[in-house]
Jmol script that loads the backbone (N, CA, C; Angstrom):
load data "model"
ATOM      1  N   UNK A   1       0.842  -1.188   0.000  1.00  0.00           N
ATOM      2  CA  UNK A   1       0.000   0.000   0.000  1.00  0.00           C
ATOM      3  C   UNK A   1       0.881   1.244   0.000  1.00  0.00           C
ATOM      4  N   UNK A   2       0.304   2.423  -0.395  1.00  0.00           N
ATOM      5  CA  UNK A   2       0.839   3.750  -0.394  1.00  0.00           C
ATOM      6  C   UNK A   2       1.734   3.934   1.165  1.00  0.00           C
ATOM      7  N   UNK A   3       0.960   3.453   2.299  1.00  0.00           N
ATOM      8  CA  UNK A   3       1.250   3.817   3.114  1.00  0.00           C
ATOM      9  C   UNK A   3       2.482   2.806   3.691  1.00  0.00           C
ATOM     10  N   UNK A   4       2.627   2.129   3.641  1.00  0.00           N
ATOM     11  CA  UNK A   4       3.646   1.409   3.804  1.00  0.00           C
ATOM     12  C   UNK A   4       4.904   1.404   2.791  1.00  0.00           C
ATOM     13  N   UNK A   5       4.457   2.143   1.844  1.00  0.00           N
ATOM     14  CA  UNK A   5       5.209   2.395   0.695  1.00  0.00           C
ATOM     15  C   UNK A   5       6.533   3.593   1.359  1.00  0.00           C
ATOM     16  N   UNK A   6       5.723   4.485   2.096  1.00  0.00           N
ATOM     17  CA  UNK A   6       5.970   5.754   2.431  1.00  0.00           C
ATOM     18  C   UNK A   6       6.552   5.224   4.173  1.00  0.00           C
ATOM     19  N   UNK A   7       6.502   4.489   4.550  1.00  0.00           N
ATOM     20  CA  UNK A   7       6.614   3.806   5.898  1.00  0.00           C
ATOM     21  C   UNK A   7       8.195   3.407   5.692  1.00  0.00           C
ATOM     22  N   UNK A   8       8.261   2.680   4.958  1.00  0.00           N
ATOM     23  CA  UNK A   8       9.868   1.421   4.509  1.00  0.00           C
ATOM     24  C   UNK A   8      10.865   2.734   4.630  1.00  0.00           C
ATOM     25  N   UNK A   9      10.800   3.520   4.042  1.00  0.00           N
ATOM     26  CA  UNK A   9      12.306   4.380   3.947  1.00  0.00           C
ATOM     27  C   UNK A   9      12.580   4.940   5.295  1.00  0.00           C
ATOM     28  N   UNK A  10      11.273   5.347   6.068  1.00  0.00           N
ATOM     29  CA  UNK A  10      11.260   5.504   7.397  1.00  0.00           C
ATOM     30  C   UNK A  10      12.260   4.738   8.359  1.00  0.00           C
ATOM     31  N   UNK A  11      11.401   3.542   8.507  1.00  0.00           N
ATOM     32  CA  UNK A  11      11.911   2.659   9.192  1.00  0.00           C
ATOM     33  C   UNK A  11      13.162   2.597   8.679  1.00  0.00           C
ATOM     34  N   UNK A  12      13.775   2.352   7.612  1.00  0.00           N
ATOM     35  CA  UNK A  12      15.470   2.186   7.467  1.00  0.00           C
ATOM     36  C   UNK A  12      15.813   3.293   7.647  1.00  0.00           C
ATOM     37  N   UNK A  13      15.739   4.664   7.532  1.00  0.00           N
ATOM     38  CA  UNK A  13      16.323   5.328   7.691  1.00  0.00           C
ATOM     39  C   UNK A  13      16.452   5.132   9.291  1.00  0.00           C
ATOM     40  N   UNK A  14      15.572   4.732  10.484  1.00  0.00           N
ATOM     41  CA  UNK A  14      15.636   4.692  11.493  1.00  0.00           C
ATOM     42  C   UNK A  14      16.716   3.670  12.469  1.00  0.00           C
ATOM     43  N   UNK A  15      16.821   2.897  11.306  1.00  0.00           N
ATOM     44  CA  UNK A  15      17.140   1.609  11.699  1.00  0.00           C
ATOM     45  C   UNK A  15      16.654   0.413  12.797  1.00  0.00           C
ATOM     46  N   UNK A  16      15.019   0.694  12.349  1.00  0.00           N
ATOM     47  CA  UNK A  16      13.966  -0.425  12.937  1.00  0.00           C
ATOM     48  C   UNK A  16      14.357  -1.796  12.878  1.00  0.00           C
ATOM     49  N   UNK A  17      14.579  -2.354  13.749  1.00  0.00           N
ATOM     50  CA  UNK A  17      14.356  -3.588  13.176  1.00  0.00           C
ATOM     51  C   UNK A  17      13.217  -3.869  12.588  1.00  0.00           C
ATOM     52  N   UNK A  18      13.371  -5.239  11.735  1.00  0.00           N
ATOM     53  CA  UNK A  18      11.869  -5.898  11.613  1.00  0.00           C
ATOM     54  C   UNK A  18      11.329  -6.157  12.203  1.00  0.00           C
ATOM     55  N   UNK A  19      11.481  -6.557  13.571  1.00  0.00           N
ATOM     56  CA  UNK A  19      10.037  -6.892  14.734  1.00  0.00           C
ATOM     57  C   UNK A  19       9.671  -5.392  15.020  1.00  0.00           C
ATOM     58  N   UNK A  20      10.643  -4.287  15.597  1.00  0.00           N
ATOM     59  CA  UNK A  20      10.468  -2.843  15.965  1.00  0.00           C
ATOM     60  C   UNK A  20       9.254  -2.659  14.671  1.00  0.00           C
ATOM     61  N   UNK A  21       9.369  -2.410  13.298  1.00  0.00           N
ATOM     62  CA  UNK A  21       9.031  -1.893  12.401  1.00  0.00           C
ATOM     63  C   UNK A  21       7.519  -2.603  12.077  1.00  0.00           C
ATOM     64  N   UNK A  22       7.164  -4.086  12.614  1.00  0.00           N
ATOM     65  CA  UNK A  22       6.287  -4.673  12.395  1.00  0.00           C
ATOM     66  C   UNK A  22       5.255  -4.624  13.588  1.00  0.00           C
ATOM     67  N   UNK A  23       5.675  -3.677  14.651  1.00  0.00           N
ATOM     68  CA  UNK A  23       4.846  -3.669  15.559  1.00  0.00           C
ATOM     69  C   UNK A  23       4.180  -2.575  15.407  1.00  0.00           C
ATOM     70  N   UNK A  24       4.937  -1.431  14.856  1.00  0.00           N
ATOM     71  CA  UNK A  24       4.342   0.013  14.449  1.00  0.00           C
ATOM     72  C   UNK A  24       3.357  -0.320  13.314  1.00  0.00           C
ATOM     73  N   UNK A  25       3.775  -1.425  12.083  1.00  0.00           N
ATOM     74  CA  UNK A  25       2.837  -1.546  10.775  1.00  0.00           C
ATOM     75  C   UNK A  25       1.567  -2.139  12.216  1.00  0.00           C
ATOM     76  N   UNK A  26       1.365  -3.075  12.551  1.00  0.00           N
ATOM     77  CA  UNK A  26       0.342  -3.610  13.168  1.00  0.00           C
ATOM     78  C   UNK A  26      -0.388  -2.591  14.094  1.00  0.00           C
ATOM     79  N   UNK A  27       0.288  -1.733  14.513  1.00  0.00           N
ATOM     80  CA  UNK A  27      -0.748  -0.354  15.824  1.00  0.00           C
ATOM     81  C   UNK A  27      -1.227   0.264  14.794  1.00  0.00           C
ATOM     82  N   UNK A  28      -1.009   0.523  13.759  1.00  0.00           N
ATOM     83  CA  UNK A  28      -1.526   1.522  12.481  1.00  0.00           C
ATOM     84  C   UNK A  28      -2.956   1.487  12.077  1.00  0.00           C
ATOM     85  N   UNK A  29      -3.244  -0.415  11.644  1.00  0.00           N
ATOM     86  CA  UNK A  29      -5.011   0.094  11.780  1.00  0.00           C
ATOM     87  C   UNK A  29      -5.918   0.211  12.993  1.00  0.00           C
ATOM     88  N   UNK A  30      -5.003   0.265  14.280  1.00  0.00           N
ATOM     89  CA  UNK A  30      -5.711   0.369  15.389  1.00  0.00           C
ATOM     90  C   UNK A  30      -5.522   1.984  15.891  1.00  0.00           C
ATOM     91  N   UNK A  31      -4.647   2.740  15.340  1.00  0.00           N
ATOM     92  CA  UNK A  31      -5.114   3.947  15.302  1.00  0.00           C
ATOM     93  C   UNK A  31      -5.708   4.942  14.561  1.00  0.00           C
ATOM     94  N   UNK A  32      -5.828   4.120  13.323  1.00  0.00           N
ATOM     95  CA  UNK A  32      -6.588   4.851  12.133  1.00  0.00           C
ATOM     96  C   UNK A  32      -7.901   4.660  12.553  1.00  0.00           C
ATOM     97  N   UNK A  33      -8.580   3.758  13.177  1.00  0.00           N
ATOM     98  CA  UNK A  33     -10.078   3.238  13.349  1.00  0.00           C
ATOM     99  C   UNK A  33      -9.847   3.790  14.369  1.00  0.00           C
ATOM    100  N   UNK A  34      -9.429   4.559  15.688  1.00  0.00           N
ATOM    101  CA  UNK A  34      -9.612   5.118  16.135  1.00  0.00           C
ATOM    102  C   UNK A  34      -9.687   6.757  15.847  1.00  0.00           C
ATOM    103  N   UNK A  35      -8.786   7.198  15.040  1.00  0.00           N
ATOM    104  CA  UNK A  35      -8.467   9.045  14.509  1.00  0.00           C
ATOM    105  C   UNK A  35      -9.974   8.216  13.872  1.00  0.00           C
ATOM    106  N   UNK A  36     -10.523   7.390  12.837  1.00  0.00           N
ATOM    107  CA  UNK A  36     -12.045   7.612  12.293  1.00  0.00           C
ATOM    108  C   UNK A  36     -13.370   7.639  13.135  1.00  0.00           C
ATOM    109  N   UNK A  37     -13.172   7.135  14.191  1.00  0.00           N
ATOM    110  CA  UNK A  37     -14.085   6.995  15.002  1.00  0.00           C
ATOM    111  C   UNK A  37     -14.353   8.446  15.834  1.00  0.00           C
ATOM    112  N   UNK A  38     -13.172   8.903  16.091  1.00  0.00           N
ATOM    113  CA  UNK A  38     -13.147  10.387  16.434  1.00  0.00           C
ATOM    114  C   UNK A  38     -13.978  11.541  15.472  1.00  0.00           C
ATOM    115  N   UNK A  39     -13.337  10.951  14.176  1.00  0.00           N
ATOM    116  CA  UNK A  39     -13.815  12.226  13.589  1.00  0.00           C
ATOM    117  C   UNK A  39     -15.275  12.342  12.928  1.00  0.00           C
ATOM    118  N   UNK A  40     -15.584  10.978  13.471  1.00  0.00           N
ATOM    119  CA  UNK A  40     -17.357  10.370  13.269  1.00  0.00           C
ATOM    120  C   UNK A  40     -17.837  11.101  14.459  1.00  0.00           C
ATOM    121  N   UNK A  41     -17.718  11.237  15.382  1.00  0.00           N
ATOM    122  CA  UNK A  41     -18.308  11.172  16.509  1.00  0.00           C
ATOM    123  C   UNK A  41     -18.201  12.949  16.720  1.00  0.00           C
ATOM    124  N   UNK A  42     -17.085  13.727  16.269  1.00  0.00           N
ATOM    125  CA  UNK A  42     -16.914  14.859  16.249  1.00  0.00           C
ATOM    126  C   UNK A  42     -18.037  15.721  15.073  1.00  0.00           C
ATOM    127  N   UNK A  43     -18.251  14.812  13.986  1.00  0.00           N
ATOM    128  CA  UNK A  43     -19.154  15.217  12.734  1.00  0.00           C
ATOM    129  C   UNK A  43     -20.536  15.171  13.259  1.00  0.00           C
ATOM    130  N   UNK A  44     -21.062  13.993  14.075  1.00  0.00           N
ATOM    131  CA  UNK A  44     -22.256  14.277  14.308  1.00  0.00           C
ATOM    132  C   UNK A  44     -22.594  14.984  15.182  1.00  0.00           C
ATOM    133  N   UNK A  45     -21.720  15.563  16.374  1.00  0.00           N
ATOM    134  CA  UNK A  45     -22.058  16.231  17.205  1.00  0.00           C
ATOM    135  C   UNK A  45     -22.094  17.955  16.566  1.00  0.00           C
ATOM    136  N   UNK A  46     -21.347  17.980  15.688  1.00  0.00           N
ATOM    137  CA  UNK A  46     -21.290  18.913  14.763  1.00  0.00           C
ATOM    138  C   UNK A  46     -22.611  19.262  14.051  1.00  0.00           C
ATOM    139  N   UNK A  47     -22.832  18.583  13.337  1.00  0.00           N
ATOM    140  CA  UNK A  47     -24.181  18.189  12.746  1.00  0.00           C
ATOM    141  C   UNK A  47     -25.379  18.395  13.690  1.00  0.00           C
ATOM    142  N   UNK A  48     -25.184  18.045  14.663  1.00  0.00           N
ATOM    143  CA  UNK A  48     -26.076  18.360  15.849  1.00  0.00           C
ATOM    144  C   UNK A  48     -26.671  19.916  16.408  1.00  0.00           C
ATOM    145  N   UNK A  49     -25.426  20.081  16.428  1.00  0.00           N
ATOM    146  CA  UNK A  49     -25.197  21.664  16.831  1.00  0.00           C
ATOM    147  C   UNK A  49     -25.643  22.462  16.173  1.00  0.00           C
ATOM    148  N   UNK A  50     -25.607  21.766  14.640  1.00  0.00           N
ATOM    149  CA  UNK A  50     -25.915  22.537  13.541  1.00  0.00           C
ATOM    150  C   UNK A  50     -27.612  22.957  13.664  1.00  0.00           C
ATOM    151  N   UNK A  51     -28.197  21.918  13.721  1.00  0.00           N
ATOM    152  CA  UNK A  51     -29.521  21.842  13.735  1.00  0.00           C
ATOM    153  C   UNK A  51     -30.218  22.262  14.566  1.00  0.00           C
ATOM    154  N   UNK A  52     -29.590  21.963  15.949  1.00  0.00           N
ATOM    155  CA  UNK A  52     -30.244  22.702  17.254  1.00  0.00           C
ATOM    156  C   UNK A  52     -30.236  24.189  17.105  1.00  0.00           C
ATOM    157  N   UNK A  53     -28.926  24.865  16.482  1.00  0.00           N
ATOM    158  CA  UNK A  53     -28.836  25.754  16.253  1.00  0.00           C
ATOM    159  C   UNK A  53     -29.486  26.953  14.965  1.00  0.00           C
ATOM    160  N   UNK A  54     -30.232  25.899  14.080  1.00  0.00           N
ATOM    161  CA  UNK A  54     -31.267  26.643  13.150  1.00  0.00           C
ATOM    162  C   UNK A  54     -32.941  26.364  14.181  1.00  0.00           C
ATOM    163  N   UNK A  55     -33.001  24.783  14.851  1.00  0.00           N
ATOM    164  CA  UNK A  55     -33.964  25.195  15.620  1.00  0.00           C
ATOM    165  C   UNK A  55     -33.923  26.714  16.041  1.00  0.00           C
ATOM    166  N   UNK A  56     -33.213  26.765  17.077  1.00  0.00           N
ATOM    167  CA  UNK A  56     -33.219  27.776  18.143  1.00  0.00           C
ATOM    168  C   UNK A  56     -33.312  28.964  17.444  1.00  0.00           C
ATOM    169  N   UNK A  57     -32.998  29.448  15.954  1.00  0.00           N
ATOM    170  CA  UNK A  57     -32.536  31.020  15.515  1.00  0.00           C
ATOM    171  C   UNK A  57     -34.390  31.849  15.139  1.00  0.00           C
ATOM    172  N   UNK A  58     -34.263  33.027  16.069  1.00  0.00           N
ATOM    173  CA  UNK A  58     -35.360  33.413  15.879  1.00  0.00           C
ATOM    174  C   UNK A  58     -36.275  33.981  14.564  1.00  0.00           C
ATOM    175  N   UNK A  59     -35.414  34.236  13.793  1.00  0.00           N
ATOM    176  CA  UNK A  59     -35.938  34.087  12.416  1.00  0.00           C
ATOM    177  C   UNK A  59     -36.234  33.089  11.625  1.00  0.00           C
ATOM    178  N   UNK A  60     -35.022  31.958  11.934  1.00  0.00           N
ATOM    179  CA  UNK A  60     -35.800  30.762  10.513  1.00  0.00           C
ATOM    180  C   UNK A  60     -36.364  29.647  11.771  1.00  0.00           C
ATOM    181  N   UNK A  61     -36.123  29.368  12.726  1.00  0.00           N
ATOM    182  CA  UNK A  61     -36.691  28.374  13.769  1.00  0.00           C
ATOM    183  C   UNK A  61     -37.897  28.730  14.623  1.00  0.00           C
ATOM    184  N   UNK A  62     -37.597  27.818  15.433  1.00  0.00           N
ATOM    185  CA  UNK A  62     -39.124  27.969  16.234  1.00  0.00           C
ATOM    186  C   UNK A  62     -40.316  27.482  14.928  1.00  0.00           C
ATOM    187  N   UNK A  63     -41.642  28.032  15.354  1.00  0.00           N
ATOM    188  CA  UNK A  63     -42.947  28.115  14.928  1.00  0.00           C
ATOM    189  C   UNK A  63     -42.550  28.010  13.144  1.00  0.00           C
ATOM    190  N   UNK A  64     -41.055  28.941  13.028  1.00  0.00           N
ATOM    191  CA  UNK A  64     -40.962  29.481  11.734  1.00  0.00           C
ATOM    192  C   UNK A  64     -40.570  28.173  10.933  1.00  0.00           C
ATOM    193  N   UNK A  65     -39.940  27.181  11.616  1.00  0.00           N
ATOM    194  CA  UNK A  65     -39.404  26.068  11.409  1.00  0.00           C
ATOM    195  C   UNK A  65     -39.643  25.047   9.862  1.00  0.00           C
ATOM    196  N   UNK A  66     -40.666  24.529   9.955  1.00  0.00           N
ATOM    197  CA  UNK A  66     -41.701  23.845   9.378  1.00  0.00           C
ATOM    198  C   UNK A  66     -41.666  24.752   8.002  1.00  0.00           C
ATOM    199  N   UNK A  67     -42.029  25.907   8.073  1.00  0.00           N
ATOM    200  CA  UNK A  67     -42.821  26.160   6.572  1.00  0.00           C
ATOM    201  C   UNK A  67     -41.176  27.107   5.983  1.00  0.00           C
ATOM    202  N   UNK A  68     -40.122  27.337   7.100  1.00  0.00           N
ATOM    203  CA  UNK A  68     -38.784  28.282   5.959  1.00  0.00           C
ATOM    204  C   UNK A  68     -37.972  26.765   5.420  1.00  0.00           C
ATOM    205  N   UNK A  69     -38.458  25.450   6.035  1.00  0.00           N
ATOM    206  CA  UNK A  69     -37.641  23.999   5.614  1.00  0.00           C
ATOM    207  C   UNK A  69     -38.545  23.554   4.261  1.00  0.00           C
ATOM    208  N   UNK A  70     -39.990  23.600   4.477  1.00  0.00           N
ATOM    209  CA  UNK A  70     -40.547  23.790   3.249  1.00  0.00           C
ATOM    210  C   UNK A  70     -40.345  24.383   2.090  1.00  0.00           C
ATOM    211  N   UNK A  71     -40.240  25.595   2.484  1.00  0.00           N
ATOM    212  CA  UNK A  71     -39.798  26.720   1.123  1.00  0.00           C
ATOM    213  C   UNK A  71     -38.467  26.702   1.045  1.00  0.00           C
ATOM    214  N   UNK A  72     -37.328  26.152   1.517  1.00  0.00           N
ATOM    215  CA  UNK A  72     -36.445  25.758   0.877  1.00  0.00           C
ATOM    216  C   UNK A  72     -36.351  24.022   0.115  1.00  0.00           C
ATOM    217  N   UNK A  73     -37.081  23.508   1.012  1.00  0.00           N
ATOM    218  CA  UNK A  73     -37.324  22.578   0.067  1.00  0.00           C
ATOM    219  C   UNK A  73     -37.588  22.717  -1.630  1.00  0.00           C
ATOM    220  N   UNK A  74     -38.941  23.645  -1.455  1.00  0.00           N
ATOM    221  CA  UNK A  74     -39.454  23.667  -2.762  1.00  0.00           C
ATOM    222  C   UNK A  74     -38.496  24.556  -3.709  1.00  0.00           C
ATOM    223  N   UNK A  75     -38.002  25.508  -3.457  1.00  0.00           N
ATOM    224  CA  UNK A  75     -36.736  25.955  -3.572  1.00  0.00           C
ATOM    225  C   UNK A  75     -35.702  25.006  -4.303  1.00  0.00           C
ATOM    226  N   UNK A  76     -35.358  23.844  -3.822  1.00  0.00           N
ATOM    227  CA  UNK A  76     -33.853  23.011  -3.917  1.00  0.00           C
ATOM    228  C   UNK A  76     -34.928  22.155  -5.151  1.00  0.00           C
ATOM    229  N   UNK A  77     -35.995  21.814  -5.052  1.00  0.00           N
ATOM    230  CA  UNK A  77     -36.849  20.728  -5.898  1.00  0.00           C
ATOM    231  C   UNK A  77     -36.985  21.783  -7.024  1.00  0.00           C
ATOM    232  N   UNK A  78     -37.137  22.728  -7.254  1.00  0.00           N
ATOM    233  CA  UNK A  78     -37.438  23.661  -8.102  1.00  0.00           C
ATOM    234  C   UNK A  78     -36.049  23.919  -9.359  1.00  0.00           C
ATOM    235  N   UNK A  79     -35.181  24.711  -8.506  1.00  0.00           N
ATOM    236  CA  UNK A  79     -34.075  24.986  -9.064  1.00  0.00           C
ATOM    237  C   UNK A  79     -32.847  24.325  -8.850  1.00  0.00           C
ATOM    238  N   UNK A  80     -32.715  23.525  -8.160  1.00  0.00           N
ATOM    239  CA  UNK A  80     -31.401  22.535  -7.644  1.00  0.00           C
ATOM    240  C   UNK A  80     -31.142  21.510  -8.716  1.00  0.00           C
ATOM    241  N   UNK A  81     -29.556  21.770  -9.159  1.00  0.00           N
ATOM    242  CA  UNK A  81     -29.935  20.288  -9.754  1.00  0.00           C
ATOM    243  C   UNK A  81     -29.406  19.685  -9.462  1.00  0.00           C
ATOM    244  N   UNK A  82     -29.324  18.372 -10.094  1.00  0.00           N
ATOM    245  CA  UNK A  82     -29.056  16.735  -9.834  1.00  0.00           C
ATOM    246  C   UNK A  82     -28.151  16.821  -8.710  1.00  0.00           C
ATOM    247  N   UNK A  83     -26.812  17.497  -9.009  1.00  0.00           N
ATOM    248  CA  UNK A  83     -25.929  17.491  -8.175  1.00  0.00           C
ATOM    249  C   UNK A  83     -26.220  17.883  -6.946  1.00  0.00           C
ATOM    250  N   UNK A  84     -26.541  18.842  -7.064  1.00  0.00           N
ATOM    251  CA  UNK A  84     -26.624  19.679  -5.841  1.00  0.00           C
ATOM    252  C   UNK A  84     -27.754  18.798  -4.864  1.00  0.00           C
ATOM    253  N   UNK A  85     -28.871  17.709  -5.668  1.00  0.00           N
ATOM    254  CA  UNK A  85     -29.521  17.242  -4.437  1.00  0.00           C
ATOM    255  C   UNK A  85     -29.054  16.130  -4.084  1.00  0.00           C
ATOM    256  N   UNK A  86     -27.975  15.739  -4.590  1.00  0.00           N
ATOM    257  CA  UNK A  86     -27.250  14.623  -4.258  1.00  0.00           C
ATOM    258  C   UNK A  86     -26.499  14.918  -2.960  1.00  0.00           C
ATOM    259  N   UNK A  87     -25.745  16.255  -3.523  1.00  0.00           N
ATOM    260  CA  UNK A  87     -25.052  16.480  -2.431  1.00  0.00           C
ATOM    261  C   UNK A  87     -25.249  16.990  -1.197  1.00  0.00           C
ATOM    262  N   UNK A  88     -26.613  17.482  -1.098  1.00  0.00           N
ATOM    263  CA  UNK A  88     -27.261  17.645  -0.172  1.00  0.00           C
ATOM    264  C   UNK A  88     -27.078  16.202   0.746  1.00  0.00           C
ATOM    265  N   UNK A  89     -28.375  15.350   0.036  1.00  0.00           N
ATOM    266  CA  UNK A  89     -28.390  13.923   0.373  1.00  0.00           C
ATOM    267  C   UNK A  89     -27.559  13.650   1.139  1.00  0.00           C
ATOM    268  N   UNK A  90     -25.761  14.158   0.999  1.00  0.00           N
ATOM    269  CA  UNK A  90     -24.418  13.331   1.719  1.00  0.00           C
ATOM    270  C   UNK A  90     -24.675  14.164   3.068  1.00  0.00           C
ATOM    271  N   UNK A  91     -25.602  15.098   3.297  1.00  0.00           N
ATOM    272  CA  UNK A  91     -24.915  16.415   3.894  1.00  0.00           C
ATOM    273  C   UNK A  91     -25.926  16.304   5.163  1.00  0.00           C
ATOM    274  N   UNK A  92     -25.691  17.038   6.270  1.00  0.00           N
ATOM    275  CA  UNK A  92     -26.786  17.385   7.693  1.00  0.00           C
ATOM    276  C   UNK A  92     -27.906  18.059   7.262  1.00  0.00           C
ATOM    277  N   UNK A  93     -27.803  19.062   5.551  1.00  0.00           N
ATOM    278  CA  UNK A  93     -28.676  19.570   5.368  1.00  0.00           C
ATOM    279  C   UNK A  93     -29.987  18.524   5.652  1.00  0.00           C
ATOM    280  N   UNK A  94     -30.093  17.174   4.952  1.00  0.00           N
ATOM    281  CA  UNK A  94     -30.986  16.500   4.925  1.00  0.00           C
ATOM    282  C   UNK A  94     -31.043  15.587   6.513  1.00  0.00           C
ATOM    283  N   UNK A  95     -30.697  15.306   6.995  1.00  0.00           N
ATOM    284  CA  UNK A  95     -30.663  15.433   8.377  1.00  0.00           C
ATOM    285  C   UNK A  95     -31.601  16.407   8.995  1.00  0.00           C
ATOM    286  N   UNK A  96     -31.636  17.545   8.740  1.00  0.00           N
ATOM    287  CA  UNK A  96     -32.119  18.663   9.498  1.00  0.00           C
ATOM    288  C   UNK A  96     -33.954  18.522   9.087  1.00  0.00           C
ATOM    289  N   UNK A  97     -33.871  18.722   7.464  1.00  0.00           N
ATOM    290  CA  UNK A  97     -35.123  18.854   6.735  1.00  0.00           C
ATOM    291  C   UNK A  97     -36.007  17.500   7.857  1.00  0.00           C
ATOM    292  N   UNK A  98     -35.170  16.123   7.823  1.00  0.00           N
ATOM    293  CA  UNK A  98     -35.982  14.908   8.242  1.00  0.00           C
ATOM    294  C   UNK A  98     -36.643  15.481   9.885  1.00  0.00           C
ATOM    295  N   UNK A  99     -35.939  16.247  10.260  1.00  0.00           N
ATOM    296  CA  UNK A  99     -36.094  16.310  11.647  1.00  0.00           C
ATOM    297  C   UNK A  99     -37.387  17.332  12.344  1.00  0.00           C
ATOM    298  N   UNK A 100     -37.453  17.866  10.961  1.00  0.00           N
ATOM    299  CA  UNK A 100     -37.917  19.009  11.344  1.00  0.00           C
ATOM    300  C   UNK A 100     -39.303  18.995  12.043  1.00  0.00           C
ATOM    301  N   UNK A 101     -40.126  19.472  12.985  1.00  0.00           N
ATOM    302  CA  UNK A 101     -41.296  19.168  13.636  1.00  0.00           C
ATOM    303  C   UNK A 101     -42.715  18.988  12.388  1.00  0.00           C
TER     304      UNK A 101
END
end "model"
wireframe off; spacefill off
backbone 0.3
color backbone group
């Protein structure tokens, strides 16, 4: 792999042994699934914030909630294209719309 590609000159330049050098390759996917798990857990709370935080805004939330998620809806269905509702789709935007009261 790339990454081990980029690893080898390391280690010799270090002068790892092979057990030294094979213990670092082996902690590697146990800290990558951890840095991902972080930055999962950091995104949705993000995402979270996001939403609580259009709840809460006194112009587009509250009461207002419901019908400014509507009219952007009809909005994004109207003039949005393909892409853009795709990429929505990946996004909290649609998260938010599902949530909405």
């Amino acid at each position: 792999t790339s990454a081990l590609a980029q690893f080898e000159p390391v280690a010799r330049e270090l002068n790892l042994t092979q057990e030294q050098a094979q213990k670092l390759v082996d902690v590697y996917p146990k800290v990558l699934a951890g840095v991902q798990q972080q930055q999962a857990e950091s995104w949705q709370k993000q995402t979270e914030d996001w939403a609580a935080a259009v709840k809460a805004d006194k112009d587009i939330g509250g009461d207002k909630l419901a019908s400014n998620l509507g009219a952007a809806q009809r909005a994004i269905d109207t003039f949005g294209t393909k892409e853009l509702k795709e990429y929505l789709d990946g996004t909290c935007a649609r998260s938010l719309v599902n949530a909405a009261p």
